[in-house]
C-alpha positions in Angstrom: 165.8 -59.4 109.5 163.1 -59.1 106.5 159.8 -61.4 106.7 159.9 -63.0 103.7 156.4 -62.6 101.0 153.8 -65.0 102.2 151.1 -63.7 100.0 151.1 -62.6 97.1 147.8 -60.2 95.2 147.0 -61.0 91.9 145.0 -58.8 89.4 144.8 -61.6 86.9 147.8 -63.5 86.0 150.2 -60.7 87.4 151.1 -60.0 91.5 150.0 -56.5 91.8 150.6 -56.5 95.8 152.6 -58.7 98.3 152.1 -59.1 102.0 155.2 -60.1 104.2 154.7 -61.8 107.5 156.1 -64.1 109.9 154.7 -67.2 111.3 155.8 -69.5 114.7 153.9 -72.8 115.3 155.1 -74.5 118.7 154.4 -77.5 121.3 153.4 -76.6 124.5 156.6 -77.7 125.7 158.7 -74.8 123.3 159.5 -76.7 120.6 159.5 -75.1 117.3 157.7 -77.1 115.0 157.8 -74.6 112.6 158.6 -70.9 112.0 158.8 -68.6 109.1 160.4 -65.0 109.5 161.5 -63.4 112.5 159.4 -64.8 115.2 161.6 -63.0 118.2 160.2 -59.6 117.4 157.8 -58.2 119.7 154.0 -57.6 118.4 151.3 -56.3 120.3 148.8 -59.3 119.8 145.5 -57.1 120.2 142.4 -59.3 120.4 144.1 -62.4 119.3 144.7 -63.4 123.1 141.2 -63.0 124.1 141.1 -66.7 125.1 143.6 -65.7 127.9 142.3 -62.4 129.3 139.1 -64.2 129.8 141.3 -66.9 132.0 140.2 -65.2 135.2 136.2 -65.0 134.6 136.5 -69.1 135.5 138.9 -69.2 137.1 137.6 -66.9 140.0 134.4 -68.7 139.8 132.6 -65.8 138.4 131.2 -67.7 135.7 129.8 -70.0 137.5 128.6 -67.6 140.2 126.6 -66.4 137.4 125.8 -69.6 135.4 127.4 -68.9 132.1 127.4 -71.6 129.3 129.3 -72.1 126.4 127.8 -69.0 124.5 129.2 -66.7 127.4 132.1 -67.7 127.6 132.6 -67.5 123.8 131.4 -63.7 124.1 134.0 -63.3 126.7 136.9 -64.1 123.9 134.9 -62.2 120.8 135.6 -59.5 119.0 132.0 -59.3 117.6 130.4 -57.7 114.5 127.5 -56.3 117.0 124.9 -58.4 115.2 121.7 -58.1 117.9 122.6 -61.5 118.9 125.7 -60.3 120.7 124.0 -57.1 121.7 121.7 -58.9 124.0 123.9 -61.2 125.2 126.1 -59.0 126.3 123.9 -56.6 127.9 122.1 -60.6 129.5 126.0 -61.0 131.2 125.7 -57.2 132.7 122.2 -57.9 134.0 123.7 -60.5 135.7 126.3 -59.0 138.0 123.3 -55.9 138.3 125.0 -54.0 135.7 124.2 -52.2 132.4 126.1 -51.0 129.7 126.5 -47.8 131.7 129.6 -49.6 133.7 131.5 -50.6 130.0 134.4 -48.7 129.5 135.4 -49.7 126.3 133.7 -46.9 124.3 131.5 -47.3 121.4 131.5 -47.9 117.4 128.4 -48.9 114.8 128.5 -52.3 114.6 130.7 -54.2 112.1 128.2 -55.7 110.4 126.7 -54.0 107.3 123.3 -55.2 107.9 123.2 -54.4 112.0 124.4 -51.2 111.2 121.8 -50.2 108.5 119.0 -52.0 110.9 120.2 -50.0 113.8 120.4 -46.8 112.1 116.8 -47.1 110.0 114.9 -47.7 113.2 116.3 -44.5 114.6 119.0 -45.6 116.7 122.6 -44.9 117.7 124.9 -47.3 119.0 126.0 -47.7 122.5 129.0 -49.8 124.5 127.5 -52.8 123.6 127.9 -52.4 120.0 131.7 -52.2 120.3 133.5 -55.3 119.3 135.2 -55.6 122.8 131.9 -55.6 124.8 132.1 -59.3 125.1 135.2 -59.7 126.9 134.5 -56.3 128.9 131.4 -57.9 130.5 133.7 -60.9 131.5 135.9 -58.1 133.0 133.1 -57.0 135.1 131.6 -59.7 136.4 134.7 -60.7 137.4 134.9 -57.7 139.3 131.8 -58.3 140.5 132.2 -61.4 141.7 135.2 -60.9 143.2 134.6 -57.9 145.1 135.8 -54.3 145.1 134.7 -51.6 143.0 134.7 -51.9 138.8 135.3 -48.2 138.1 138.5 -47.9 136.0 138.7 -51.4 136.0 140.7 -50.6 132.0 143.9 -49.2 134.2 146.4 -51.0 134.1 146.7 -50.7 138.1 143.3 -52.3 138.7 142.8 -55.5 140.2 140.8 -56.9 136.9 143.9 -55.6 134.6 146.3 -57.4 137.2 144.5 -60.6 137.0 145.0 -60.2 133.3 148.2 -59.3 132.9 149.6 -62.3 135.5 147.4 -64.8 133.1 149.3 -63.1 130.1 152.4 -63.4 131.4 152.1 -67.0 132.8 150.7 -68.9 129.8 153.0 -67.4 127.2 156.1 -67.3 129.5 156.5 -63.9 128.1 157.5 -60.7 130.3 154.2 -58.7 130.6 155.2 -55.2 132.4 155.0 -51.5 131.5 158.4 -51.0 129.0 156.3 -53.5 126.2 152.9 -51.8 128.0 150.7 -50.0 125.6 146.9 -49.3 125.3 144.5 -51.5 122.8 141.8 -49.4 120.9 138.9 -50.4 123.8 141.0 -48.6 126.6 142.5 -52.0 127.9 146.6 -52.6 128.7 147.8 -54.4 125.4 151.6 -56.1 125.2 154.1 -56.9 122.9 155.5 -59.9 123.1 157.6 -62.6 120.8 155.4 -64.5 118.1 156.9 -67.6 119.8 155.8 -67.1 123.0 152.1 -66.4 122.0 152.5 -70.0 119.7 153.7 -71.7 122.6 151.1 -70.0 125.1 148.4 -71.4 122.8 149.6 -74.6 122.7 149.6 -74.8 126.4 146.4 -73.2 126.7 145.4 -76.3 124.4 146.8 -79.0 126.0 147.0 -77.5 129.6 150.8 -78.8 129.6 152.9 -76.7 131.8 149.8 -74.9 133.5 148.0 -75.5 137.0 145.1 -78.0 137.0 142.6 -75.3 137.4 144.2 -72.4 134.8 144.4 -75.7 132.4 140.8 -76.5 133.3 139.5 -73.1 132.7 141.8 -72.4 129.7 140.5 -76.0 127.9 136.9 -74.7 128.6 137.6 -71.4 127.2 138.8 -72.9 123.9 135.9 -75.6 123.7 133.3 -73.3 124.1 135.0 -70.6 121.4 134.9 -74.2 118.9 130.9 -74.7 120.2 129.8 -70.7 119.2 132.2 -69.3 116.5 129.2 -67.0 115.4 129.3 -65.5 118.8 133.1 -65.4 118.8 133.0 -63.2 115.6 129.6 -62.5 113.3 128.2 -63.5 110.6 131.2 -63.6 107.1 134.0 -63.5 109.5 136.8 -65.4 108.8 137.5 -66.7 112.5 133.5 -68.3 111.8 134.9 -70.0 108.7 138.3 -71.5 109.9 136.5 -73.0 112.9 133.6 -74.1 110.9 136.2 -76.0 108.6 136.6 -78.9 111.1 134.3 -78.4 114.0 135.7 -78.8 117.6 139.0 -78.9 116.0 140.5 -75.4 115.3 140.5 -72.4 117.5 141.3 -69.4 115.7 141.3 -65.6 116.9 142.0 -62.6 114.7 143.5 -59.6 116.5 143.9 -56.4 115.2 147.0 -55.0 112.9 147.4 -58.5 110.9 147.9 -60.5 113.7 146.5 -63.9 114.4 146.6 -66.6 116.9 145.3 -70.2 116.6 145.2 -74.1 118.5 144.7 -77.6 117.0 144.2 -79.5 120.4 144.1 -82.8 118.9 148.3 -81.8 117.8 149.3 -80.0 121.0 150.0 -76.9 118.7 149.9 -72.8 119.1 150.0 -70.9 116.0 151.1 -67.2 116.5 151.2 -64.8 113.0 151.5 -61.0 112.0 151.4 -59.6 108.4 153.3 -56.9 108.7 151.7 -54.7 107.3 148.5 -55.1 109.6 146.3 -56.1 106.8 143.7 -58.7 107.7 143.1 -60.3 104.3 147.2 -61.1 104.3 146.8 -62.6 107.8 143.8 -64.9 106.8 145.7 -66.2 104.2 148.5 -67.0 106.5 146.3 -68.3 108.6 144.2 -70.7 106.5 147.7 -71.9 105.0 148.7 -72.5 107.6 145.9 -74.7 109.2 146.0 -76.2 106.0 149.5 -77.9 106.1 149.1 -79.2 109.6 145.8 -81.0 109.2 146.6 -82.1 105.5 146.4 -85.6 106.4 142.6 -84.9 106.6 142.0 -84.1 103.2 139.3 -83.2 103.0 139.6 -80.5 106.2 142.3 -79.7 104.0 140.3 -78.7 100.9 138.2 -76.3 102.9 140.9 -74.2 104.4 142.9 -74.1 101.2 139.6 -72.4 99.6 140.2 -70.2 102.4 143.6 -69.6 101.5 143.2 -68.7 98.0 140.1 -66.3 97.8 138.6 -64.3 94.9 138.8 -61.1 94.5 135.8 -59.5 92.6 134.9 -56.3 90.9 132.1 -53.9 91.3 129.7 -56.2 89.1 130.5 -59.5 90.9 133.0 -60.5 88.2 136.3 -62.4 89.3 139.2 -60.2 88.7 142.1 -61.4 90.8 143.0 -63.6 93.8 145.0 -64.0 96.9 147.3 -66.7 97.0 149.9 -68.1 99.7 153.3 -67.2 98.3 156.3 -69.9 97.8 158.1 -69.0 101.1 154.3 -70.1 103.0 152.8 -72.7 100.4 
């Protein structure tokens, strides 16, 4: 089956480029409420599932143990741009289980952020662990670890305990199988798995409404979610999309961009999960799903609306700041 267009490039009045895509929105209970393209295909959701790896940081008691707020918990589910803010939060969550960025494991990369980077370099520096996108959610790995006892070394395997607590979270929320035939390894050295579009949907809904989880996995999951809504900047950086779509309606869209095109989104005050992958992997395609998307279902508040459609339709410039094109939702998602 062939995902139908959902956006279309334009270079003035003509499509020069098309993005194809699928899209599953769904209650917590399984219902489709609506789906575009094949949504049974397997995708390896990358970082859009953050929210859920970070499940077992509360729910062991680890953040608590080590009195994180709303910002840390937010770092937990990021996939930062290494801005200095995140930098030091991370290394603050480290310093708290008597760690440094020594015990990461994700490996490092300059920071995404044009101006960190240039900062970083000019004063003579090189980045570290806690410059890589992932070091949020690996801190929330090892305090977890350290917290719950036993040693934190590999703790990326898949056969560690902090990868098993991961993978059963996984596997409950979205009712998906989470084993090591769909198994495959994310860039920051971490198990990764493809499952159905559907299921991740579904999974977010619950993870929204806590409908069809325990009272303290839907507890931990809501307080996940609320504090991602309370700290988008940490959540992302500074131009980032997922910073946009939640600052559209505040404390009332959760949205998480994952690697390859893929996407993953809640609107608690509906009950829905929002699961997406351009199939190409190109992120600009999948933020214009995305904002659609959003868009429909909270059209009854137009002017929430209005913001995500701008979202949906961006410019495209040229090297002297002139508009030359645009993005636009195609037929088959508008």
């Amino acid at each position: 089956m062939a995902n139908p267009v959902l956006v279309e490039v334009l270079r003035g009045a003509s499509v020069e480029s098309a993005h194809r895509g699928a899209v599953a929105v769904y209650d917590a209970d399984g219902k489709a409420v609506w789906e575009i393209g094949d949504t049974d295909r397997p995708v390896f959701p990358r970082s859009a599932v953050k929210a859920i790896q970070a499940l077992p940081l509360v729910e062991t008691g680890a953040a608590d143990a080590y009195g994180f707020g709303e910002r840390e918990l937010a770092l937990a589910c990021a996939s930062h741009s290494g801005e200095p803010a995140h930098v030091e939060l991370a290394r603050a969550m480290l310093a708290r289980a008597g760690l440094d960025e020594a015990a990461l494991e994700c490996g490092t990369h300059w920071p995404s952020n044009h101006d960190a980077t240039i900062a970083l370099a000019r004063g003579g520096g090189s980045p570290n662990q806690l410059h890589n996108n992932c070091s949020g959610k690996h801190s929330g790995f090892l305090c977890t670890c350290g917290h719950a006892g036993g040693a934190h070394a590999g703790y990326v395997r898949p056969a560690h305990a902090a990868q098993e607590r991961v993978r059963e979270a996984l596997a409950s929320v979205t009712g998906a199988a989470h084993g090591e035939e769909n198994r495959g390894i994310d860039g920051c050295s971490i198990p990764t798995y493809a499952v159905p579009l559907k299921s991740l949907a579904r999974g977010f809904a619950r993870m929204a409404t806590g409908v069809g989880l325990g009272p303290e996995r839907a507890k931990a999951a809501k307080r996940l979610l609320a504090a991602c809504m309370a700290e988008p900047f940490l959540v992302s950086g500074t131009g980032k999309a997922d910073v946009a779509l939640m600052q559209a309606a505040p404390g009332r869209i959760f949205a998480k961009t994952g690697a390859e095109g893929v996407y993953c989104a809640a609107l608690p005050e509906l009950g829905l999960g929002i699961a997406l992958k351009c199939d190409d992997g190109a992120g600009r395609g999948a933020e214009v799903m995305v904002a659609s998307v959003l868009a429909k279902l909270l059209s009854r508040d137009k002017a929430v609306a209005a913001r995500l459609a701008g979202l949906a339709n961006p410019p495209i410039g040229n090297r002297v700041g002139a508009k030359v094109g645009a993005l636009r939702p195609s037929p088959a998602l508008a």
